[in-house]
N, C-alpha and C positions, 0 to 999 in steps of 0.2 A: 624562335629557333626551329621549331617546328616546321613553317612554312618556310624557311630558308634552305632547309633539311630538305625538301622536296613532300613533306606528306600527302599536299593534295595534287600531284603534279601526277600519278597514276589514280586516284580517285577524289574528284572535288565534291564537294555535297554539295546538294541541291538547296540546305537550308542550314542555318547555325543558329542556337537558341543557347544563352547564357545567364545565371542570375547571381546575385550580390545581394548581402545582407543592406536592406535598404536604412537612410538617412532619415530618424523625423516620421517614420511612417506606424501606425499601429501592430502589433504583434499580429505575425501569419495573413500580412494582406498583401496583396500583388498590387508593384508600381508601375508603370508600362505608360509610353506616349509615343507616336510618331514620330518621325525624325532626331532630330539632337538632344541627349539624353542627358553624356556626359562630354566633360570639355578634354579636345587634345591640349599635350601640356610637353611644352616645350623650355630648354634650358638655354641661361643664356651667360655671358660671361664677359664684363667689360673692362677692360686694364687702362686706367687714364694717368699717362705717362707725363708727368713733368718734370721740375728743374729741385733740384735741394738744394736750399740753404738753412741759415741760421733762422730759427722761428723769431729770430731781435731784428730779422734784416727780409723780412717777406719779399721786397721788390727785389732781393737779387736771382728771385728764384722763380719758380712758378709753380705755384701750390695745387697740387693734385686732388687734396684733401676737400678744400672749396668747392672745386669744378665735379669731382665725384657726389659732392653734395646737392650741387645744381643742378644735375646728370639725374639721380634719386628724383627730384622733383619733379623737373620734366617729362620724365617717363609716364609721371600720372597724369597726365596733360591727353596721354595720347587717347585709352580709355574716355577720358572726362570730356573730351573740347576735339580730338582728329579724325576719331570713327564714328559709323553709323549705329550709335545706341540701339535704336529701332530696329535695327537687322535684327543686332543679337547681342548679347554680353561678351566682354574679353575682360581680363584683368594682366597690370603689368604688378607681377612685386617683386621688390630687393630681399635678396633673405640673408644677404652675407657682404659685406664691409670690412676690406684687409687694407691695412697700410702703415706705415709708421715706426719707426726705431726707438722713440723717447720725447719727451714734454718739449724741448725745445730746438727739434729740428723738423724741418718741415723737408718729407720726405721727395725721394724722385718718381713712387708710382702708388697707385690705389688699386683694390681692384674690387669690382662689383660682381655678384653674385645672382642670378633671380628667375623667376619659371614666368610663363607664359601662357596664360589660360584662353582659348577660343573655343567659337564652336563652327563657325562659317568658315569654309577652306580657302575663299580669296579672304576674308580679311587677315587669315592667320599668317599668309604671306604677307599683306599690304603693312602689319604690325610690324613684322620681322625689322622691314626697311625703315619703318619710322622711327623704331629703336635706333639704330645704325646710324641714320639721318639727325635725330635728336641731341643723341652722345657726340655726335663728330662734331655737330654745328654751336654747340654751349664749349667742347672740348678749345676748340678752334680759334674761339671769341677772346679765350682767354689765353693762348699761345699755345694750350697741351694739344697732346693728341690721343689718339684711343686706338687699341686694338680689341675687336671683335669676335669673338665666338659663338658660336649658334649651334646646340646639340638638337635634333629633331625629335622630339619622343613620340608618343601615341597619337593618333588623328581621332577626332573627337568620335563620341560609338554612335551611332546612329542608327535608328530603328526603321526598317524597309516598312513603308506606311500599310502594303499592301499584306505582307506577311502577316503582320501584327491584328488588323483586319480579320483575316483566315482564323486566325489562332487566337480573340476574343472569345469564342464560345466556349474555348476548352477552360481557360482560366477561372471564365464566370463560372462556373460546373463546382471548381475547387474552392474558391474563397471571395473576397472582395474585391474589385478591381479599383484602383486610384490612379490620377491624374498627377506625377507630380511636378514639380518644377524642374529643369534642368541640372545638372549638379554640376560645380567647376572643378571637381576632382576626375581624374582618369582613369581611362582600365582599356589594357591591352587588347580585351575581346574585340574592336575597334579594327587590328587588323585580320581578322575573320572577315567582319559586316562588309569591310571593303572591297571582298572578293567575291563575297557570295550572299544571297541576302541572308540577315540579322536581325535576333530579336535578344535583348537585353532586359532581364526584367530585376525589379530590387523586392529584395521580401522582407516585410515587418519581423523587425526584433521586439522582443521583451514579453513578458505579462501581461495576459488580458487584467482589461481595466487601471494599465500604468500609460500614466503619460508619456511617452515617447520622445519628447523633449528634457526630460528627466533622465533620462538611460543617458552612461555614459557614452563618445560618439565611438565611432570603428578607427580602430587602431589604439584606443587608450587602455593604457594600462588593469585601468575598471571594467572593460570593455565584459560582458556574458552574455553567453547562448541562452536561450531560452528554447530547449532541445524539441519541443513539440513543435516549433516553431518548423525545424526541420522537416519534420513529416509532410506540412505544407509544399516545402519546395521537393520533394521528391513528388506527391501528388500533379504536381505542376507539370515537370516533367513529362513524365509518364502521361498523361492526357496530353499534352503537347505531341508527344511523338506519335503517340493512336490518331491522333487530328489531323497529321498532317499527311499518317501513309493513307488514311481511310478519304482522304476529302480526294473530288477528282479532280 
């Protein structure tokens, strides 16, 4: 909203630097990697329209239910067996399944639910289509049809190699630095990095001397600060910004 608002349209910065209570990482240590960090995440919405009848008389109809099911399957096809592994991770999931009036009628539509996890911006289009492509062609086989929705959410965040570079020696000054794996969850910060370079960094939650894996994850109900923790990411901060007006 922000930038649809116009905020950086009279002044854009030169740099943008964000951080998140990190995943899996020790209390009060800095995670930080080059390029793709976290995944864009995208929503998608698929209605596979067939025919009701009596669930005693399936051939008179065309069962939606089935083909939504074969629709489920396929999708993980694309993932496993259509892209390039090697590039980079994607994930397809279903996370919602509607259809149906009662035990023995087989209804006239289903409708599919599911997000879309990338991190490479041609395959997160090349996916889009093979969803589309997927659903229509298992819809098709079996008389249904499909209609398609596609919500775009966040583009994956991605860390300017050269920024991040720059701004090593201030981190190291504060605490630990780590290497970690990419995450398939999102974050808005994403449409910052796209306009101006961007550094994303995740800071360890919990207790020195707790496992990490052990702490409940972010967003769960169990979920706690471990307040010193913070003092860490203001330190970060703060030496980020001296870093960055002090460097020539």
């Amino acid at each position: 909203m922000m930038l649809d608002e116009g905020i950086w349209d009279e002044r854009k910065p030169e740099a943008v630097f964000g951080i998140h209570i990190g995943i899996g990482m020790p209390g009060g240590e800095i995670g930080v990697r080059p390029g793709p960090l976290m995944a864009a995440a995208d929503r998608f919405e698929i209605t596979v329209k067939g025919r009701q009848t009596h669930g005693a008389r399936p051939w008179d109809g065309v069962d939606p239910i089935v083909v939504a099911s074969q629709i489920v399957l396929g999708l993980q096809t694309i993932g496993s067996r259509q892209v390039n592994v090697t590039l980079a991770p994607s994930i397809v999931s279903v996370g919602r399944i509607s259809g149906g009036i009662r035990n023995n009628v087989i209804p006239d539509s289903v409708e599919l639910e599911g997000t879309i996890r990338s991190f490479d911006p041609a395959m997160r289009t090349d996916i889009h289509e093979r969803i589309v492509r997927t659903a229509r062609g298992i819809a098709e086989s079996a008389g249904a049809t499909i209609e398609f929705e596609l919500e775009l959410g966040n583009p994956p965040v991605s860390n300017d190699p050269l920024l991040l570079e720059r701004m090593m020696p201030a981190l190291e000054r504060v605490t630990t630095v780590r290497d970690p794996n990419p995450q398939t969850v999102a974050e808005d910060f994403s449409e910052y990095a796209i306009r101006t370079p961007g550094l994303f960094l995740f800071l360890g939650n919990g207790p020195p001397g707790v496992d990490p894996a052990t702490l409940p994850a972010n967003h769960s109900p169990f979920f706690d600060t471990h307040e010193p923790n913070l003092e860490v990411g203001v330190r970060v901060f703060g030496n980020l910004v001296v870093e960055y007006l002090q460097a020539p």
